[in-house]
MARKE-135423 format. One record per residue (C-alpha): residue number from 1; residue in one letter; x, y, z. Coordinates in steps of 0.5 Angstrom, whole numbers, m for minus. Layout:
<nodes>
> k,r,east,north,up
> NUM,a,X,Y,Z .
...
</nodes>
This chain:
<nodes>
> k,r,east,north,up
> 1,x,0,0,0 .
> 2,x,3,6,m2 .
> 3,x,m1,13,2 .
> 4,x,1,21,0 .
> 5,x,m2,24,6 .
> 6,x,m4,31,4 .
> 7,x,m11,34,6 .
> 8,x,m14,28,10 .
> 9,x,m9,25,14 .
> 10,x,m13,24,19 .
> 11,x,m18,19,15 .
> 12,x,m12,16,12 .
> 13,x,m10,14,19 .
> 14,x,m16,11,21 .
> 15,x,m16,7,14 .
> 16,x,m9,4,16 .
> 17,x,m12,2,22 .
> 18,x,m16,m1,19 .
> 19,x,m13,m6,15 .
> 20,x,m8,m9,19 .
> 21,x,m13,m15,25 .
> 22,x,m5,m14,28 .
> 23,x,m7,m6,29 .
> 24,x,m1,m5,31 .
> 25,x,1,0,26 .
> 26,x,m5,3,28 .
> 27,x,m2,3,35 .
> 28,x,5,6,33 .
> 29,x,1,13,34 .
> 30,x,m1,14,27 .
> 31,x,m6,18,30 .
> 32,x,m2,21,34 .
> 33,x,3,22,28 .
> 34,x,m2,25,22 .
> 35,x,m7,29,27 .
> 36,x,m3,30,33 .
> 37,x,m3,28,39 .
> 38,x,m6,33,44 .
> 39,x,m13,33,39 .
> 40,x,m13,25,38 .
> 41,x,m10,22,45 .
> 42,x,m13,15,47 .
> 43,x,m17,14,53 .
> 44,x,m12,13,58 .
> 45,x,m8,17,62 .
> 46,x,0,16,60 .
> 47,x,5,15,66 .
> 48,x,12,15,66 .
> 49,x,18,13,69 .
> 50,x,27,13,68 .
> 51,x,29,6,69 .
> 52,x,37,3,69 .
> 53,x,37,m2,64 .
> 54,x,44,m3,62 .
> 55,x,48,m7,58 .
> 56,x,47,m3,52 .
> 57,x,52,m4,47 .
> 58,x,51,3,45 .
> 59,x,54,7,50 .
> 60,x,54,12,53 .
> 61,x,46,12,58 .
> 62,x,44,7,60 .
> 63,x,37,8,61 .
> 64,x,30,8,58 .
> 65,x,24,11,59 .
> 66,x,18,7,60 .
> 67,x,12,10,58 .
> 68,x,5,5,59 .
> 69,x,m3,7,61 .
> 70,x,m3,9,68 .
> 71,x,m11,8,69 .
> 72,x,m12,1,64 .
> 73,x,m15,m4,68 .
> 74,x,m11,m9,63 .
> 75,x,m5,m11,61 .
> 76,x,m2,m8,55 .
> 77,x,2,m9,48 .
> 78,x,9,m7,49 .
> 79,x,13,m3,42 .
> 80,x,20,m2,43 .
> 81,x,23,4,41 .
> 82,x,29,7,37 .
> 83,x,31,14,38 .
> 84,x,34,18,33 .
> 85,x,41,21,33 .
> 86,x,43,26,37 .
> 87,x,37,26,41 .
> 88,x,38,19,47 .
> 89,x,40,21,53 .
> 90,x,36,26,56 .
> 91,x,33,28,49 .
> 92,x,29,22,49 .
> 93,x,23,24,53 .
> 94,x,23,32,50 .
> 95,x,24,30,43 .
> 96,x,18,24,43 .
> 97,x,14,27,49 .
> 98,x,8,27,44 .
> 99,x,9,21,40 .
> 100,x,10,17,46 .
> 101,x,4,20,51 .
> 102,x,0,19,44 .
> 103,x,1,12,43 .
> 104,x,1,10,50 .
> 105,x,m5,13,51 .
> 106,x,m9,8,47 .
> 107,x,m6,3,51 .
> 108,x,1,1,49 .
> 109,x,7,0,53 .
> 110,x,13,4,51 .
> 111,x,20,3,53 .
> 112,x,25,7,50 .
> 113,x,32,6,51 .
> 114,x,37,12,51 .
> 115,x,43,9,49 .
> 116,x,48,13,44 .
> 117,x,46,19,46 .
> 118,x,51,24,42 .
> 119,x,53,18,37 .
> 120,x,51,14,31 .
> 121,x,51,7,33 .
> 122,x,49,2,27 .
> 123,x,48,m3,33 .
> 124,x,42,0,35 .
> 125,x,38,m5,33 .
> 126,x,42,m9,39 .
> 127,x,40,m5,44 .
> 128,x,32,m4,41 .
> 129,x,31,m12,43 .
> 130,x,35,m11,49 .
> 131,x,29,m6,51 .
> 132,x,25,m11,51 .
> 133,x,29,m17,54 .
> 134,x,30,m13,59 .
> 135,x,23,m11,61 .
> 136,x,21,m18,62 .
> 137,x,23,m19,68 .
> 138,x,22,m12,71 .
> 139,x,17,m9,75 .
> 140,x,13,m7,69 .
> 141,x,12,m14,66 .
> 142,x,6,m15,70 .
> 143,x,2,m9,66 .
> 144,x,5,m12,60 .
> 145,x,0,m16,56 .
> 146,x,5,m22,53 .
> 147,x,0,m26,50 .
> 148,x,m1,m21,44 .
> 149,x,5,m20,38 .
> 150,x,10,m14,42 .
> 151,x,11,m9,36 .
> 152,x,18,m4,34 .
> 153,x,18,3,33 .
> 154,x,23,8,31 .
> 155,x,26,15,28 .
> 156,x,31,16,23 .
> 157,x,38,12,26 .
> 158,x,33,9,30 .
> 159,x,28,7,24 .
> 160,x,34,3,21 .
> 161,x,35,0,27 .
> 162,x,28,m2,27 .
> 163,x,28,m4,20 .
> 164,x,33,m9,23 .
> 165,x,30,m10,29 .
> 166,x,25,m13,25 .
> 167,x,30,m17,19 .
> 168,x,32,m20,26 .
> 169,x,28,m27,25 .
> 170,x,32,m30,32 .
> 171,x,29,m24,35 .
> 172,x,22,m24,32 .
> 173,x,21,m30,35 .
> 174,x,25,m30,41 .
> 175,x,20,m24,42 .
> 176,x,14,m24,39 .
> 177,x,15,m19,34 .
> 178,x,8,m17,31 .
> 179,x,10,m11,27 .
> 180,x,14,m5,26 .
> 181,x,14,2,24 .
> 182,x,20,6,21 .
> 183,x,19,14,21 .
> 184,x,25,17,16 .
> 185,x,29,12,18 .
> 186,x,37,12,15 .
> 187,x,38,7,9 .
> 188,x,40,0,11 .
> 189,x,38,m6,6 .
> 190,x,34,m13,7 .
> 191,x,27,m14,8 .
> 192,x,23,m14,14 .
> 193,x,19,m21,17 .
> 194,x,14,m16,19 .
> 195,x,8,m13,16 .
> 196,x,12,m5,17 .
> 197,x,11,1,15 .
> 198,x,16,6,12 .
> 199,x,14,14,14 .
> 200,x,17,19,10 .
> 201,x,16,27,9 .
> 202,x,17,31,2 .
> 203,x,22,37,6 .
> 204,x,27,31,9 .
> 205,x,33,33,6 .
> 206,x,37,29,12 .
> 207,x,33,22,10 .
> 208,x,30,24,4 .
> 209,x,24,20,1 .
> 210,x,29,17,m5 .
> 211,x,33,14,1 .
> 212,x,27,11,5 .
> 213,x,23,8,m2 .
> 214,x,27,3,m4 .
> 215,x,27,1,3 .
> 216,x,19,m1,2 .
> 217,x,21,m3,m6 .
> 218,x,26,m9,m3 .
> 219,x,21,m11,3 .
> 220,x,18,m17,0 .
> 221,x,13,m23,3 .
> 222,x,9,m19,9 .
> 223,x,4,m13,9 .
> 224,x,8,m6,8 .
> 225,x,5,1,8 .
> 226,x,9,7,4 .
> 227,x,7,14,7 .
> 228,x,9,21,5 .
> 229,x,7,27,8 .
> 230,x,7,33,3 .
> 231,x,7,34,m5 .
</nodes>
């Protein structure tokens, strides 16, 4: 499916929503991404909190932020989330603070890892299922609803890592991979083993649509979803 978001991002959204029975490329906040956050939160309220992970490989913090629903009477869908670079560390929760809160409020448990926070590092992807190794033996596993697929999100260096993430056939099953989203993500080849969607925007000139398209064009054999925000 290949989507140019232009004058009604909103109902292409609730469109992609539904054409997955997985829905967790709807959960990834496409809401939150075409219609904004503030006007198009989910109905429960978002609590967060540091967490000490370590064994991150990409240095620097190793720390994450876990964002969940705080009045859901359910456990939830947990997604793993990649920053980009530049923006780990400290910059997590003031760079993503929208997206983040948007998917969560519609009931999905985040874990946001913040390694690398001033250098690119390849083996985000590393990290990224670190996440979520992690996160099974903490505090949070409880409120984590592992008897449905668990889902990868990411932003540019953190959208390669996600399209490697979900290439990774050891980790998709190792834990339960269902779906992936790659916002602008940085060229890397191969083809997911998840259905994916590829989000771009026709004014990116650091990861420009040219990069990301062919990242969809070679991804073969799953659901893919190819959007475009501009002209």
């Amino acid at each position: 499916l290949i989507f140019r978001l232009r004058q009604a991002p909103c109902l292409v959204a609730r469109m992609l929503r539904s054409q997955f029975s997985l829905s967790l490329l709807s959960a990834f906040g496409l809401f939150s991404l075409a219609c904004g956050a503030n006007t198009h939160r989910g109905p429960f309220e978002v609590s967060k909190e540091d967490v000490d992970v370590e064994g991150y490989v990409c240095g620097g913090d190793q720390g994450a932020v876990v964002y969940y629903p705080s009045n859901s009477d359910n456990p939830s869908p947990l997604i793993s989330f990649a920053h980009g670079y530049k923006a780990g560390g400290d910059k997590v929760d003031p760079s993503y603070k929208t997206l983040l809160e948007g998917v969560a409020s519609w009931g999905y448990v985040i874990i946001a890892l913040k390694s690398a926070p001033s250098d690119f590092c390849w083996q985000e992807t590393d990290d990224q299922i670190r996440s979520m190794e992690w996160i099974k033996t903490s505090k949070f596993a409880d409120i984590i609803d592992y008897g449905k697929k668990t889902g990868l999100l990411g932003h540019s260096m953190g959208g390669a890592a996600t399209h490697l993430s979900a290439n990774n056939a050891d980790a998709v099953t190792a834990y339960n991979i269902g779906a992936a989203v790659a916002l602008h993500p940085v060229y890397v080849a191969g083809s997911s083993k998840v259905p994916i969607l590829y989000g771009t925007g026709s004014n990116d000139t650091v990861v420009p649509p040219s990069s990301v398209k062919p990242q969809y064009d070679a991804t073969h054999g799953v659901a893919k979803v190819y959007a475009l925000l501009g002209e």
